[in-house]
Backbone and ligand atoms as CSV (ligand in chain L), in Angstrom:
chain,resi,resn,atom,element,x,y,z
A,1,UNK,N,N,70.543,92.768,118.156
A,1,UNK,CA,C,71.696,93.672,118.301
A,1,UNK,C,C,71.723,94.675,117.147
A,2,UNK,N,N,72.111,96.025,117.800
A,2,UNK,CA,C,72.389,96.715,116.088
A,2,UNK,C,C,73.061,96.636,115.322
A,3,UNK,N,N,72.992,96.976,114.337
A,3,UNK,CA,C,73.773,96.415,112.875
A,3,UNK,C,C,74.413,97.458,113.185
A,4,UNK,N,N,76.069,97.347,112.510
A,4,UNK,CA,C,76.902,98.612,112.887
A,4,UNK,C,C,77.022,99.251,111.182
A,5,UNK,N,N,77.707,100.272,111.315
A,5,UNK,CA,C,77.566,101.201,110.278
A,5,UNK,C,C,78.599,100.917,109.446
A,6,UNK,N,N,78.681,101.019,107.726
A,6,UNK,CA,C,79.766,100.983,107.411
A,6,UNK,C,C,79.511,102.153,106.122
A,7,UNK,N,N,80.721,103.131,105.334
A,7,UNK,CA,C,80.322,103.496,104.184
A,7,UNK,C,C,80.581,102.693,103.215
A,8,UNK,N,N,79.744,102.887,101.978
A,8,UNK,CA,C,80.246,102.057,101.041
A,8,UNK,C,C,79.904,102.691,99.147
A,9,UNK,N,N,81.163,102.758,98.507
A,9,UNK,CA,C,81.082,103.443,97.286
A,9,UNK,C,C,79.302,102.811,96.959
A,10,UNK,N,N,78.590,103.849,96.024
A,10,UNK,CA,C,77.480,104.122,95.775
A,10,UNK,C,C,77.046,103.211,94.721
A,11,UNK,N,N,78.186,103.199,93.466
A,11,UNK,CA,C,78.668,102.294,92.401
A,11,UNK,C,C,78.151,100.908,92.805
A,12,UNK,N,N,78.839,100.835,93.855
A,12,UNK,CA,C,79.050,99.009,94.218
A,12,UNK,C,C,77.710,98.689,94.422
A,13,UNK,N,N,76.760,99.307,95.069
A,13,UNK,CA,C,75.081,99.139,95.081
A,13,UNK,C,C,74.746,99.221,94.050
A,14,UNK,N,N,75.171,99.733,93.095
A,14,UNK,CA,C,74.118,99.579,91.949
A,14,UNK,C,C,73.429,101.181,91.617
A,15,UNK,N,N,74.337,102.028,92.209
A,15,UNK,CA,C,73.894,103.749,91.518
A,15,UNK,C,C,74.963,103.931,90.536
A,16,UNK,N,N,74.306,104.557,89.528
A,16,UNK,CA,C,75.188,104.843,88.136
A,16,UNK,C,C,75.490,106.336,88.087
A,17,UNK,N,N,76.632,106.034,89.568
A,17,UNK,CA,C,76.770,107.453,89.298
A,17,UNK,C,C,78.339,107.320,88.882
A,18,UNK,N,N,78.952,106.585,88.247
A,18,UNK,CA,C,80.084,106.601,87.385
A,18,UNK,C,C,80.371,107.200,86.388
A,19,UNK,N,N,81.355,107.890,86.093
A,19,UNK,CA,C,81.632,108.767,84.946
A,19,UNK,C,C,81.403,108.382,83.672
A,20,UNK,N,N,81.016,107.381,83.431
A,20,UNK,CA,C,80.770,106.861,81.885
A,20,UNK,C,C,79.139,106.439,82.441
A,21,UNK,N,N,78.372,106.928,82.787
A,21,UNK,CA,C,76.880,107.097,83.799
A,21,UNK,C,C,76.659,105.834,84.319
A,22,UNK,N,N,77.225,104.497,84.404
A,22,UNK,CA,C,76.952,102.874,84.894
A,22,UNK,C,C,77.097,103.159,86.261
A,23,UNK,N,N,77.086,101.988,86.560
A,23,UNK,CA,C,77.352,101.618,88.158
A,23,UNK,C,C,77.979,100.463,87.779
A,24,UNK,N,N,78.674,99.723,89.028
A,24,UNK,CA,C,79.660,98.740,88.977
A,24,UNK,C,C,78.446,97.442,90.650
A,25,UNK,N,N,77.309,97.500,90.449
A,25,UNK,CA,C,76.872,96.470,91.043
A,25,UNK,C,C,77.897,95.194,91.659
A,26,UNK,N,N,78.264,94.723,93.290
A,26,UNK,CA,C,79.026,93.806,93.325
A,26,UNK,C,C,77.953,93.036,94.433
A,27,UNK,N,N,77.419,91.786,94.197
A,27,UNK,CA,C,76.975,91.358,94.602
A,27,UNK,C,C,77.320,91.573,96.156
A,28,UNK,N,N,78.252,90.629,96.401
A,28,UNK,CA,C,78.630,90.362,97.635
A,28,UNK,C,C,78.979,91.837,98.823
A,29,UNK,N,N,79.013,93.228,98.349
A,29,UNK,CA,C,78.914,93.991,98.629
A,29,UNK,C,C,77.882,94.425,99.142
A,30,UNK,N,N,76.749,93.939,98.293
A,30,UNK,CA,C,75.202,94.137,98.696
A,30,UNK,C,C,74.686,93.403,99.532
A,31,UNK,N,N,75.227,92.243,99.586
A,31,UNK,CA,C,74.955,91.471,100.809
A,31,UNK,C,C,75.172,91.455,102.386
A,32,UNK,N,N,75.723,92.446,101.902
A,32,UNK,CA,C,76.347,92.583,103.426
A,32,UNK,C,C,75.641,93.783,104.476
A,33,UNK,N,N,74.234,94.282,103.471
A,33,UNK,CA,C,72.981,95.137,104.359
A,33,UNK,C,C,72.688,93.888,104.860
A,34,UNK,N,N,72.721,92.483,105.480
A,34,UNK,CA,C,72.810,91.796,106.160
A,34,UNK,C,C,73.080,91.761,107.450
A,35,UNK,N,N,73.977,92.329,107.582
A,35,UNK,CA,C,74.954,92.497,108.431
A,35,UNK,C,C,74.958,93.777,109.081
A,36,UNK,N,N,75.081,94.877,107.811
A,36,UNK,CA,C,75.617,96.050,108.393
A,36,UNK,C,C,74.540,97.263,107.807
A,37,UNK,N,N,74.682,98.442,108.411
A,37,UNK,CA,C,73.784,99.409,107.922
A,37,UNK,C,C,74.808,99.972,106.854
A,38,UNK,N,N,74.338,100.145,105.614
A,38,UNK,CA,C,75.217,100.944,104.733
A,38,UNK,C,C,75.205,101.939,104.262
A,39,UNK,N,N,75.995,102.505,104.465
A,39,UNK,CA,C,75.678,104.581,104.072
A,39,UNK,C,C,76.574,104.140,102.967
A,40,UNK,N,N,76.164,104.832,101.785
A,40,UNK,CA,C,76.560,104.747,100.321
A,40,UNK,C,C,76.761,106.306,100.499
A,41,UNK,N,N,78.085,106.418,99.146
A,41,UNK,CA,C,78.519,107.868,98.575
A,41,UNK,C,C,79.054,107.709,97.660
A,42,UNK,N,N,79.119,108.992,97.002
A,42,UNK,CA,C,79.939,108.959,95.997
A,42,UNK,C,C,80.633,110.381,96.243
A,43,UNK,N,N,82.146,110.264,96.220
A,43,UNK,CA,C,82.549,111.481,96.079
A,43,UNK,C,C,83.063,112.610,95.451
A,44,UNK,N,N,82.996,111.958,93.956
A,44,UNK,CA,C,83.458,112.395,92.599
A,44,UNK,C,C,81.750,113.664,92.835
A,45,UNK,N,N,80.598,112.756,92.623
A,45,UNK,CA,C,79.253,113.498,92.735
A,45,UNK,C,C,79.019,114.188,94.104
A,46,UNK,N,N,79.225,114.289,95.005
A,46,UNK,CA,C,79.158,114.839,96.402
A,46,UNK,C,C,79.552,116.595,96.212
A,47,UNK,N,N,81.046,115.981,95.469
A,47,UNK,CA,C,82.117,117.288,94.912
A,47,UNK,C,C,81.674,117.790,94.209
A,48,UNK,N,N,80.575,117.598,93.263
A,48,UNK,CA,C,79.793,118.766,92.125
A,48,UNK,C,C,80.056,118.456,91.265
A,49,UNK,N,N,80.345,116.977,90.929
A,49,UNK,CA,C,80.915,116.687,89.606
A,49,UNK,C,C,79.536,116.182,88.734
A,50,UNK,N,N,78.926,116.213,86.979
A,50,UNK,CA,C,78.076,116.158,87.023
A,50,UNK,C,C,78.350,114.592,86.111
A,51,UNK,N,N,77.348,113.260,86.072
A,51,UNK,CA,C,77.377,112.210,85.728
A,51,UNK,C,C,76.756,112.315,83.854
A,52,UNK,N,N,77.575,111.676,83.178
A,52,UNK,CA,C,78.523,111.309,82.792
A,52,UNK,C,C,79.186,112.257,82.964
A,53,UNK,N,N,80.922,112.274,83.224
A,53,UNK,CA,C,81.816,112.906,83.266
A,53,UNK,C,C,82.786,112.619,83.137
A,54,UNK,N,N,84.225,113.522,82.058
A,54,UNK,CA,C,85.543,113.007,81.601
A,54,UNK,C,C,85.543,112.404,82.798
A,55,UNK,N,N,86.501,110.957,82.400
A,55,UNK,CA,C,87.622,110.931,83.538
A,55,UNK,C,C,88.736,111.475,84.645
A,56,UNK,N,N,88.877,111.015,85.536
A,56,UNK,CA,C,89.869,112.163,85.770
A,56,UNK,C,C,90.941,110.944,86.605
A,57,UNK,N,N,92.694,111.384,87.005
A,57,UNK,CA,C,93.131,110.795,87.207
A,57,UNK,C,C,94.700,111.639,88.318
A,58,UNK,N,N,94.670,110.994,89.142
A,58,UNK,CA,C,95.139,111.924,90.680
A,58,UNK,C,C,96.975,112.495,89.845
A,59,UNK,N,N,97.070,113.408,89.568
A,59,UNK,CA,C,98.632,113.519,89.334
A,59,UNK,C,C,99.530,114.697,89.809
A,60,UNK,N,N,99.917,114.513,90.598
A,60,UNK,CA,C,101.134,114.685,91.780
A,60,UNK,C,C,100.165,115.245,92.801
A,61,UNK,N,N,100.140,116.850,92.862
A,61,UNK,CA,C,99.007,117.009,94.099
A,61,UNK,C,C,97.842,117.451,93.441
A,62,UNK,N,N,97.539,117.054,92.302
A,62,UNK,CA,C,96.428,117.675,92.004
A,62,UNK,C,C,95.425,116.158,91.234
A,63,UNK,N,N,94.050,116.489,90.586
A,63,UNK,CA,C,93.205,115.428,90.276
A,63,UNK,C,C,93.155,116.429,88.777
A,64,UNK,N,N,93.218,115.959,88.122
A,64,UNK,CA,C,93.028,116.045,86.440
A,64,UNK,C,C,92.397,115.527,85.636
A,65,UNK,N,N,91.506,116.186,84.742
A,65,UNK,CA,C,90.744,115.600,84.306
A,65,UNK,C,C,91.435,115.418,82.947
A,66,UNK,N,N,90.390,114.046,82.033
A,66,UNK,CA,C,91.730,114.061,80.516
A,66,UNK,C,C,92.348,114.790,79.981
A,67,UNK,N,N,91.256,115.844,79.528
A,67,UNK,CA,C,91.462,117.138,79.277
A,67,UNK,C,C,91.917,118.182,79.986
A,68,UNK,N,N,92.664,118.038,80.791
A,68,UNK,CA,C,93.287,119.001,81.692
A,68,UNK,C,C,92.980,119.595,82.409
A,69,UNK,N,N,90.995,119.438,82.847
A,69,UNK,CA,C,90.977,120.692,83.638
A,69,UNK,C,C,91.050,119.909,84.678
A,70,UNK,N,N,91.575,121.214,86.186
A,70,UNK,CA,C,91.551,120.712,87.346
A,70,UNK,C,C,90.600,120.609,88.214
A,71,UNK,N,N,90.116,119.278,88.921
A,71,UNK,CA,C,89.165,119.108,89.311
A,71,UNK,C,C,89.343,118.654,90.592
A,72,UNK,N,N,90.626,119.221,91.189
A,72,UNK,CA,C,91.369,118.920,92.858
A,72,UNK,C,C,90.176,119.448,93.764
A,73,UNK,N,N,89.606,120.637,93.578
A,73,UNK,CA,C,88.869,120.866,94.519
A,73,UNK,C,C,87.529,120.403,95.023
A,74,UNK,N,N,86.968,119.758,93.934
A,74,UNK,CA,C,85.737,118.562,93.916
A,74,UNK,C,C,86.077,117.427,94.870
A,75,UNK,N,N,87.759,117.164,94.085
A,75,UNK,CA,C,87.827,115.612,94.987
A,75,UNK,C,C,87.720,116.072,96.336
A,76,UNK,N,N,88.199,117.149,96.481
A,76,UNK,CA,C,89.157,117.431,98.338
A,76,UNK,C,C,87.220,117.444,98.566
A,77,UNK,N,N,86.325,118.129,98.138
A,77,UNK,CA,C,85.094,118.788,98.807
A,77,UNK,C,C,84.485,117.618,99.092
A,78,UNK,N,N,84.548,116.451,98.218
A,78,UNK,CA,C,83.491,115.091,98.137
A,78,UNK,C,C,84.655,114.584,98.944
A,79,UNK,N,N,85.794,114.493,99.560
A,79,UNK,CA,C,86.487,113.570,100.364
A,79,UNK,C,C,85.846,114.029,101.886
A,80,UNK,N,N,85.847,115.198,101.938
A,80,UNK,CA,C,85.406,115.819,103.182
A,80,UNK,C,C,83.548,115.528,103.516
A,81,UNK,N,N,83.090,115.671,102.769
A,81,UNK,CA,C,81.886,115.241,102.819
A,81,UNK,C,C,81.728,113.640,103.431
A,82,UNK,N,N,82.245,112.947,102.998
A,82,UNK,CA,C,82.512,111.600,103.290
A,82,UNK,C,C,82.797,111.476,104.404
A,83,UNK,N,N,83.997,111.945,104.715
A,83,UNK,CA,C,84.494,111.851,106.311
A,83,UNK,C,C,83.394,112.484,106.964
A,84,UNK,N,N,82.514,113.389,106.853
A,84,UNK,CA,C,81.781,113.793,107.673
A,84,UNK,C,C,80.358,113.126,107.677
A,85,UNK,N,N,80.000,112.468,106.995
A,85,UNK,CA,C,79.180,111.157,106.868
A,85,UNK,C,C,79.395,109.909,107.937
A,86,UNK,N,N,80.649,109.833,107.595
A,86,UNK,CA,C,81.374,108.153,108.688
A,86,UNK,C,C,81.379,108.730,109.778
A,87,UNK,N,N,81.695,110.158,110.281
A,87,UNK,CA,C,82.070,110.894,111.786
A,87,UNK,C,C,80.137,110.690,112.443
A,88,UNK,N,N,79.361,111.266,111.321
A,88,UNK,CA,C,77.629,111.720,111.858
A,88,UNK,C,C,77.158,109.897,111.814
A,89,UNK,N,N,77.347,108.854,111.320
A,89,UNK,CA,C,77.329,107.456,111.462
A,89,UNK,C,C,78.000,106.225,111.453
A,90,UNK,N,N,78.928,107.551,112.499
A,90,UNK,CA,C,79.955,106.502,113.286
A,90,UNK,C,C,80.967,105.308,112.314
A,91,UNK,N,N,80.668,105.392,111.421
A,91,UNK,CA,C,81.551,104.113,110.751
A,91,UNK,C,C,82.674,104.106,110.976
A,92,UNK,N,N,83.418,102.589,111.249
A,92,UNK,CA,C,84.504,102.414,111.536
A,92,UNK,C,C,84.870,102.017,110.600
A,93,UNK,N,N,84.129,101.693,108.672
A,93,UNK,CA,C,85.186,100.808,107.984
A,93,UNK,C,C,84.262,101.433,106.669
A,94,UNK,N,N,85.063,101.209,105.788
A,94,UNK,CA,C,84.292,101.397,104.094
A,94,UNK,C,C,84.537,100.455,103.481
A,95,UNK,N,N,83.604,100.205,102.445
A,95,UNK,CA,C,84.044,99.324,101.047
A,95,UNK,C,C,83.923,100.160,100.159
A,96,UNK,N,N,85.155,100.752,99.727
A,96,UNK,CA,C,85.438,101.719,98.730
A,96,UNK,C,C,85.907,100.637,97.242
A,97,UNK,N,N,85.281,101.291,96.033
A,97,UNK,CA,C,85.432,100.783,94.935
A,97,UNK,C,C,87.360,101.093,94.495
A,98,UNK,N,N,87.746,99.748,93.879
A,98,UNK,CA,C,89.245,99.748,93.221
A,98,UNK,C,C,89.548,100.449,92.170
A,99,UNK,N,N,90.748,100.799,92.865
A,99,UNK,CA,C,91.394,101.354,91.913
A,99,UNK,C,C,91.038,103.111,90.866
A,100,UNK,N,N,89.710,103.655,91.951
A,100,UNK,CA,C,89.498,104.474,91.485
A,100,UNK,C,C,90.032,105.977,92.092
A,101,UNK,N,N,90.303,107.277,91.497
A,101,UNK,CA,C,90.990,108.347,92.081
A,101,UNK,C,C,90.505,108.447,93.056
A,102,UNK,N,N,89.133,108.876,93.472
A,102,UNK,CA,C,88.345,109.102,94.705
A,102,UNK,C,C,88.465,107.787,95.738
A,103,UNK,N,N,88.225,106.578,95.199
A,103,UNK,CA,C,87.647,105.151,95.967
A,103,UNK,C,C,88.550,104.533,96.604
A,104,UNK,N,N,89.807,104.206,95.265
A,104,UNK,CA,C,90.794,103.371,95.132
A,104,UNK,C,C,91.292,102.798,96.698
A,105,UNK,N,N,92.197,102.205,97.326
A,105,UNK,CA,C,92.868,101.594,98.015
A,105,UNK,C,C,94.137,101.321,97.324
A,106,UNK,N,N,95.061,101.543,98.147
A,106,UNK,CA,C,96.879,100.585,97.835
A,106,UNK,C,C,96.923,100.973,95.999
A,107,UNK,N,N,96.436,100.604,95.216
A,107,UNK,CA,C,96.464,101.000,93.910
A,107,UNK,C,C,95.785,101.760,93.046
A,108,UNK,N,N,95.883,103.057,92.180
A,108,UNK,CA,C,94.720,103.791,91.417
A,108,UNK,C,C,96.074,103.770,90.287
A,109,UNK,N,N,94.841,104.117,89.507
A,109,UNK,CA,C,95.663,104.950,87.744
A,109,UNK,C,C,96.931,105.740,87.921
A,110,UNK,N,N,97.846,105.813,87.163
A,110,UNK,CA,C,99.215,106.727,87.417
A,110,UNK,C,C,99.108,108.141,87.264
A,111,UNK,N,N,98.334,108.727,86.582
A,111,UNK,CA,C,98.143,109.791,85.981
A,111,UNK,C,C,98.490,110.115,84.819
A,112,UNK,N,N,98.689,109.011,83.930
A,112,UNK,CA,C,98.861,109.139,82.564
A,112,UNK,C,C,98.027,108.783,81.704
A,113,UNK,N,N,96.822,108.462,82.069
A,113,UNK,CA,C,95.631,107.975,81.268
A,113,UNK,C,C,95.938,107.002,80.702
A,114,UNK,N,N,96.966,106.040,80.282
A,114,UNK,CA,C,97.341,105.122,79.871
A,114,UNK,C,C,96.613,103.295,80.789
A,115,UNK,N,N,95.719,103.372,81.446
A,115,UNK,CA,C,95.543,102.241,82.275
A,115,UNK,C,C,96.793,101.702,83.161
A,116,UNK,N,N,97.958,102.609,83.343
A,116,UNK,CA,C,99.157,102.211,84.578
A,116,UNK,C,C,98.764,102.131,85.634
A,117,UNK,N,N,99.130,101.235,86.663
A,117,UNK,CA,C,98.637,101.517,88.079
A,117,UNK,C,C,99.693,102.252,88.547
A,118,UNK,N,N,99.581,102.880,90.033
A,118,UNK,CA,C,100.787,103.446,90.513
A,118,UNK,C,C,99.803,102.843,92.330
A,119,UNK,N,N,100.764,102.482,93.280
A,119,UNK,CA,C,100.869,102.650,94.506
A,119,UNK,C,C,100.474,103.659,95.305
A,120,UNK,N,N,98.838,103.944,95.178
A,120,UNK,CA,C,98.572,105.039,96.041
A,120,UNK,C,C,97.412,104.966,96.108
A,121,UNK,N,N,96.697,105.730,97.219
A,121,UNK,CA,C,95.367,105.608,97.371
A,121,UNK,C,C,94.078,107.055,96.787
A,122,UNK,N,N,93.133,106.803,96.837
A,122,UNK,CA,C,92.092,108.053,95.824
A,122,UNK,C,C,92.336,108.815,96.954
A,123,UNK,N,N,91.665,109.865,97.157
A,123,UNK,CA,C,91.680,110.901,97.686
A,123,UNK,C,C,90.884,111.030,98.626
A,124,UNK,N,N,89.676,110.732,98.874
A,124,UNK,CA,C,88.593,109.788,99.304
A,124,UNK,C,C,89.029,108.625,100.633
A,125,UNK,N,N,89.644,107.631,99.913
A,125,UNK,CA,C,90.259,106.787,100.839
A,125,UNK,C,C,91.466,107.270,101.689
A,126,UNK,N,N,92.174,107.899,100.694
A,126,UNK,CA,C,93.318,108.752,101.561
A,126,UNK,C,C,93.227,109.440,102.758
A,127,UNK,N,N,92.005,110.082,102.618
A,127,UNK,CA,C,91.357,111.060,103.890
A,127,UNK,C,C,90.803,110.065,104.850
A,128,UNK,N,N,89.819,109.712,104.725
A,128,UNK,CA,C,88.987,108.316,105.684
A,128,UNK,C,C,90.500,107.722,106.534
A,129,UNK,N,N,91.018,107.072,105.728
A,129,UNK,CA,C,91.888,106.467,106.176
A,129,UNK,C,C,92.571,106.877,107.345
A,130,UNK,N,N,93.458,108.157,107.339
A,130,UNK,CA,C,94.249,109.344,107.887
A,130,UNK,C,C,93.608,109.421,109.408
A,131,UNK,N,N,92.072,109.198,109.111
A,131,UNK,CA,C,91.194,109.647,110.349
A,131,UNK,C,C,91.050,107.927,110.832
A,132,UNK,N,N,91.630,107.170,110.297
A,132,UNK,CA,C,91.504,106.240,111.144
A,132,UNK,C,C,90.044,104.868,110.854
A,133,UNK,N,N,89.786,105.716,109.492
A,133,UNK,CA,C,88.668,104.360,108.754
A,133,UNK,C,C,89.134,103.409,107.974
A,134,UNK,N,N,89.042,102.410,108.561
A,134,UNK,CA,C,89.667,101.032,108.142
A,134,UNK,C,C,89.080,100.569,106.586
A,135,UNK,N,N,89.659,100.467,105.568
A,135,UNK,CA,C,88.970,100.710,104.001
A,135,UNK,C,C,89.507,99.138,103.673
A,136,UNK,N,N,88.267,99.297,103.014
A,136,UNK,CA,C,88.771,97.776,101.986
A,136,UNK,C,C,87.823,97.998,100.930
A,137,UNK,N,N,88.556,97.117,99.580
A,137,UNK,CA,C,87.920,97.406,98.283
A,137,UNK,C,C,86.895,96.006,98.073
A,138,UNK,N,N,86.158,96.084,97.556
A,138,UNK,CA,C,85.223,95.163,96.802
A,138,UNK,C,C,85.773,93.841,96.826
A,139,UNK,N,N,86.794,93.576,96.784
A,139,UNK,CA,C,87.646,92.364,96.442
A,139,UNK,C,C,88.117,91.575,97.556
A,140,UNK,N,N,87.660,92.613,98.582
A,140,UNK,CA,C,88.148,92.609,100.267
A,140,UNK,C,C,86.973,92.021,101.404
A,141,UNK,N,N,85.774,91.689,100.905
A,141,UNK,CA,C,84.694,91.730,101.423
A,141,UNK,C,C,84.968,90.672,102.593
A,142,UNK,N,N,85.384,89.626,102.382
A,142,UNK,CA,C,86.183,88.485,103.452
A,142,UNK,C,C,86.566,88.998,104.563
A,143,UNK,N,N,87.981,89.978,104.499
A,143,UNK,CA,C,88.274,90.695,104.879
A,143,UNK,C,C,87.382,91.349,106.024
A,144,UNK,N,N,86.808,92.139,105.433
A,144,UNK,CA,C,85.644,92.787,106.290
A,144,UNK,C,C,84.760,92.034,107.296
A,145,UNK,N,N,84.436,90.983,106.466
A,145,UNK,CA,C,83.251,90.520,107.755
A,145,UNK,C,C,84.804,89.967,108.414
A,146,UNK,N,N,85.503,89.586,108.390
A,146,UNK,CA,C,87.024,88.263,109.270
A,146,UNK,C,C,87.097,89.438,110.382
A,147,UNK,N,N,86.989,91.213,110.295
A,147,UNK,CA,C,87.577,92.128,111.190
A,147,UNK,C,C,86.113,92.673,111.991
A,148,UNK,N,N,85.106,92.842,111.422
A,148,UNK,CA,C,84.137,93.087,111.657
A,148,UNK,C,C,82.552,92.924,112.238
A,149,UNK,N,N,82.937,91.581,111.605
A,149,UNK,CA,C,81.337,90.537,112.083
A,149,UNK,C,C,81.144,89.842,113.641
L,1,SF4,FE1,FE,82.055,104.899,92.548
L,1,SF4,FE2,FE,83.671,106.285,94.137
L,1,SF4,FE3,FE,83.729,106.705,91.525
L,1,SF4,FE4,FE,81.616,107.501,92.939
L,1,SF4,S1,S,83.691,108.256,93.133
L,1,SF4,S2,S,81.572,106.408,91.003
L,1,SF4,S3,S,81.482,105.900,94.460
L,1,SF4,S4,S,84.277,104.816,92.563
């Protein structure tokens, strides 16, 4: 049978395309090319952002970087890119990385650079979502195969 499609942050495989240049490798994430075909992204890098790069953190309608510059139009360009990835291979679900502006799910940073969470989703997930892609974070992997497998 074919393996069905899912996206999945780029990080969680093991690409260091994180702003401090690492990757966030999650095993059980990787395990799941088992199962499923995985289209990896990143949408911080999609958006033209270049690795290592300030942080940045979603505040009110815009994405900010520490230093203030605005970097809304990267996120919106790498969110759209994405969605048009899951639309060209069909994915019905992501494993988007936590808690990040672009990735996040249900919780990201407040916008105070302070490590606060606030109740909201990256920008990234926000969009996917909207269109109807069922997201879960790294922490969720259960989850996924319980809806999916
Ligand atoms: Fe990982 Fe997403 Fe951040 Fe890219 S934008 S480094 S995929 S969390």
């Amino acid at each position: 049978m074919k393996k069905p499609t899912i996206l999945v942050s780029a990080c969680l495989l093991g690409v260091c395309c994180r702003y401090d240049g690492e990757s966030k490798p999650n095993a059980d994430v990787i395990k799941l090319r088992e199962k499923y075909v995985l289209i990896p992204i990143c949408p911080e890098v999609d958006g033209g952002l270049p690795t290592p790069r300030t942080p940045s953190e979603r505040v009110g309608d815009r994405v900010l970087m520490r230093d203030g510059r605005d970097v809304t139009d990267n996120y919106i360009s790498g969110a759209e890119q994405a969605l048009s990835k899951a639309e060209s291979f069909s994915c019905k679900a992501a494993i988007l990385k936590a808690r990040s502006p672009s990735c996040g799910k249900g919780k990201i940073y407040d916008g105070s650079f302070s490590g606060k969470l606030t109740d909201r989703d990256g920008v990234c997930a926000e969009l996917l979502s909207s269109r109807g892609i069922s997201i879960f974070t790294e922490e969720e992997v259960g989850k996924l195969l319980e809806k999916y497998s």
